[in-house]
C-alpha positions as CSV (number, residue, x, y, z in Angstrom):
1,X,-38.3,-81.5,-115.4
2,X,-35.4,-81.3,-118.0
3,X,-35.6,-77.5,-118.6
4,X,-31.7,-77.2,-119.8
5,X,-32.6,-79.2,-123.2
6,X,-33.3,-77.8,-126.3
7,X,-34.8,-80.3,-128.6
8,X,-35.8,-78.4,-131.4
9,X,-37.5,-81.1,-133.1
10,X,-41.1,-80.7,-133.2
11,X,-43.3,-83.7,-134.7
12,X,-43.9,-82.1,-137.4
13,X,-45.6,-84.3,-140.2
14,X,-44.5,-83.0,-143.6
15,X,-42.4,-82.6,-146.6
16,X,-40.1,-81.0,-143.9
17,X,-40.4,-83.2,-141.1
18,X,-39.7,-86.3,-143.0
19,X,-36.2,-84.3,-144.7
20,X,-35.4,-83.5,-141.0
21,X,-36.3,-87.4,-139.8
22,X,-34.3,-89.0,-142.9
23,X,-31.5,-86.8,-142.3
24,X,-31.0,-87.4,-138.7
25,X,-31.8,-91.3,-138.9
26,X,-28.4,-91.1,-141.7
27,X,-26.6,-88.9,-139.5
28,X,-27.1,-91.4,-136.5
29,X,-26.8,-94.9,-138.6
30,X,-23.6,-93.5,-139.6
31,X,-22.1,-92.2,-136.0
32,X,-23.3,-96.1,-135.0
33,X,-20.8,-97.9,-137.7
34,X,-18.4,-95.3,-136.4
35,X,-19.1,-95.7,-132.7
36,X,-19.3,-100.0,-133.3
37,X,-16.2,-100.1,-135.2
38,X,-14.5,-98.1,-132.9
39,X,-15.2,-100.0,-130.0
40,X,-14.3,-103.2,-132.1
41,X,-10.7,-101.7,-132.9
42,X,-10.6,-100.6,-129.0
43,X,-11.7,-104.0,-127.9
44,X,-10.3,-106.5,-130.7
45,X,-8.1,-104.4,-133.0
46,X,-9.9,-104.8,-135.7
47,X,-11.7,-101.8,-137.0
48,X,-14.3,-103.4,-139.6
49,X,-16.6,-105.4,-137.8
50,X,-18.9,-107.4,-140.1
51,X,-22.9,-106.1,-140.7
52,X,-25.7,-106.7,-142.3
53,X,-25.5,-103.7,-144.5
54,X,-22.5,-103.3,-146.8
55,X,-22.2,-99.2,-146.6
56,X,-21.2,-97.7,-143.4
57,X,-24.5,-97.5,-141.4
58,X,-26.1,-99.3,-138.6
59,X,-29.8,-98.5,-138.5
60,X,-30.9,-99.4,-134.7
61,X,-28.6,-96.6,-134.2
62,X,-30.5,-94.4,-136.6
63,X,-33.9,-95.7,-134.9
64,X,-33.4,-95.3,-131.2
65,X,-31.8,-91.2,-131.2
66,X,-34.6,-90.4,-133.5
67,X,-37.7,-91.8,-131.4
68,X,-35.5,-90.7,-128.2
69,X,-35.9,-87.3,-129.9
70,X,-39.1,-86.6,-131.0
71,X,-40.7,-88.6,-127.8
72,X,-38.6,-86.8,-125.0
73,X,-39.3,-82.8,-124.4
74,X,-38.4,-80.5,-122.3
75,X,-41.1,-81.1,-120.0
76,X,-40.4,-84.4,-119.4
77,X,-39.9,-85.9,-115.9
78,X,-36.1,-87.3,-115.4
79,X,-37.5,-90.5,-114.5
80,X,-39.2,-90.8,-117.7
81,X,-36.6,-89.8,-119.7
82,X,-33.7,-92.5,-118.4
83,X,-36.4,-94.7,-118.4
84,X,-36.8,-94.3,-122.4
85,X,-33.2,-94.0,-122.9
86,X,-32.6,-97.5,-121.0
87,X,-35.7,-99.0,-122.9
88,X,-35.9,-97.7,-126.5
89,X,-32.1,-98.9,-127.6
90,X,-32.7,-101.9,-125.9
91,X,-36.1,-102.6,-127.4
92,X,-34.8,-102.2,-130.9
93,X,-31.5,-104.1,-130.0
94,X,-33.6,-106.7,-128.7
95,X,-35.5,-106.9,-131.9
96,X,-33.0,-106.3,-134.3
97,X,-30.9,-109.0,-133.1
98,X,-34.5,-111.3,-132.5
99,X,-35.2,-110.5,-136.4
100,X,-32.1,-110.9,-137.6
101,X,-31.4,-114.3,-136.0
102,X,-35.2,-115.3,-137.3
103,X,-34.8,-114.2,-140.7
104,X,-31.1,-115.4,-141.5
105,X,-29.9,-117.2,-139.0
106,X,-27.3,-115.3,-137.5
107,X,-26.5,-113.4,-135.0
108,X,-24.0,-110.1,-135.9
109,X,-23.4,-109.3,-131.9
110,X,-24.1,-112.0,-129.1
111,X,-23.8,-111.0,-125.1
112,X,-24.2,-114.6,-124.0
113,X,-21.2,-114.5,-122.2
114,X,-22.2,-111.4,-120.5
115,X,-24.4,-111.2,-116.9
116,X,-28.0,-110.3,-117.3
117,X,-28.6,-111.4,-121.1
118,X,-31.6,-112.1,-122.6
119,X,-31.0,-114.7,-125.5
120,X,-27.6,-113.2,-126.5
121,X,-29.4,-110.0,-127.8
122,X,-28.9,-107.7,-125.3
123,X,-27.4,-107.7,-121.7
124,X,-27.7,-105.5,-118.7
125,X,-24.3,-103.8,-118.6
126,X,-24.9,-103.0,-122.4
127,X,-28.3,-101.4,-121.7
128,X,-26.8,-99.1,-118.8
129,X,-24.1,-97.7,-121.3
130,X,-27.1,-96.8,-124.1
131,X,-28.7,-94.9,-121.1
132,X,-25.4,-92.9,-121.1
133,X,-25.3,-92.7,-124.6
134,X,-28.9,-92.1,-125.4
135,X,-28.9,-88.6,-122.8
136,X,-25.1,-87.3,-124.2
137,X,-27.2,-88.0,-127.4
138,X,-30.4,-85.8,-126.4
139,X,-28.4,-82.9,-124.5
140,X,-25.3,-82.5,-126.6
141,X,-25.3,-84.4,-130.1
142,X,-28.7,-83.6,-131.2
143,X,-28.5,-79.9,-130.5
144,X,-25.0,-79.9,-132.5
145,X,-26.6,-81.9,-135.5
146,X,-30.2,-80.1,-135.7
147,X,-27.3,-76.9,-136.3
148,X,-25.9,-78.9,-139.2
149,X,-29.6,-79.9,-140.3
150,X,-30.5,-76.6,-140.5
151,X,-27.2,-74.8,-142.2
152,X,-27.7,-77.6,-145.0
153,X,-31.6,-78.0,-145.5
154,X,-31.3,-76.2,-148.9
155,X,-29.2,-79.3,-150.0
156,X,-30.5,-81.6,-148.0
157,X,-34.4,-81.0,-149.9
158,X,-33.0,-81.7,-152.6
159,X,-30.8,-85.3,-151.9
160,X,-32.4,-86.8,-148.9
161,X,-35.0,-88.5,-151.8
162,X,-31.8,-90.3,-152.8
163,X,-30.7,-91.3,-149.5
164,X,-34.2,-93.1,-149.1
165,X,-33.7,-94.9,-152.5
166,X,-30.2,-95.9,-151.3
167,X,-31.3,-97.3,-148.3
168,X,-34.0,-98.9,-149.6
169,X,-31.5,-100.6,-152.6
170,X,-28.8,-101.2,-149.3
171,X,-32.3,-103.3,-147.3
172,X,-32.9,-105.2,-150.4
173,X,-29.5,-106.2,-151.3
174,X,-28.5,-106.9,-148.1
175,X,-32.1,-109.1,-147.7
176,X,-30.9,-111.2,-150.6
177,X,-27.1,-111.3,-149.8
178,X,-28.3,-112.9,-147.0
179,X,-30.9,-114.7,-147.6
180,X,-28.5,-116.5,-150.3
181,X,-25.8,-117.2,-147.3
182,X,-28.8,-119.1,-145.9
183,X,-29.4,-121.2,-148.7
184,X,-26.3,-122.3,-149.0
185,X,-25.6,-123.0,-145.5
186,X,-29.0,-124.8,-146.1
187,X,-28.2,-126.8,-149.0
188,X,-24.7,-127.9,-148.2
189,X,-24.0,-131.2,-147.0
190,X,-24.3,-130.8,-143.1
191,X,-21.1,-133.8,-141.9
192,X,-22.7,-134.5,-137.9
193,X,-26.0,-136.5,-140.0
């Protein structure tokens, strides 16, 4: 049992609980272009990594801390819980990568290179650092951004509306951005025929 955590985060299905849900999937799409680019600059010195949105968020980020949250409690069995933090990140790496590749072929990240890979999407050593990430998410982030949640809910009522509009004009431009890097890659003379 993982009595030290303090979720706070009920499923709570209304005007309130989707504010709450829309504000912490922006909260964590944003620490992911912040925690990607960093490790981009530590790794390759070069802090803007290329994505498939233009504005500073990466949504599998924003996914995987918000089901990790509302699908873990404080009853939950430790087993269950690393289990969920190895496999929820991964799935949605897995498929973001899988639907990105099908959709547009390319491929933003690629762990071929690395042991225990599964079609360049994800890779074994990757998945044991979300597990890390996913409970310093759970036990200390969350807690610390459920504060901030609830010191700006007042203003946060009234924007988060916005920030679904936005991300819904950021999905659809980047869709056609891409999709229109596919035709021309598709229409361009290819020199090997």
């Amino acid at each position: 049992m993982i009595s030290f955590l303090d979720f706070n985060t009920p499923l709570n299905i209304s005007f309130e609980g989707v504010s709450a849900v829309v504000f912490y999937f922006t909260i964590y799409s944003l620490i992911g272009w912040l925690l990607e680019n960093s490790y981009s600059y530590m790794t390759k010195r070069k802090f803007f990594k290329p994505n498939f949105f233009l504005g500073p968020f990466k949504p599998m980020y924003g996914f995987a801390p918000v089901l990790l949250v509302y699908l873990i409690g404080p009853e939950t069995n430790w087993a269950v819980v690393l289990l969920l933090c190895f496999f929820i990140p991964t799935f949605i790496e897995y498929l973001s990568g899988a639907l990105l590749q099908k959709f547009f072929h390319r491929q933003w990240w690629n762990y071929s290179d690395m042991p225990m890979q599964i079609h360049g999407h994800i890779c074994l050593p990757f998945s044991l650092c979300w597990i890390l990430l996913s409970l310093a998410c759970v036990k200390w982030v969350h807690p610390v951004i459920v504060s901030v949640y609830e010191a700006i809910e007042f203003l946060w009522t009234w924007i988060w509306p916005a920030v679904i509009l936005y991300f819904i004009a950021e999905l659809t431009l980047s869709i056609r951005r891409n999709s229109a890097q596919v035709l021309d890659e598709a229409e361009s003379p290819n020199p090997i025929q």
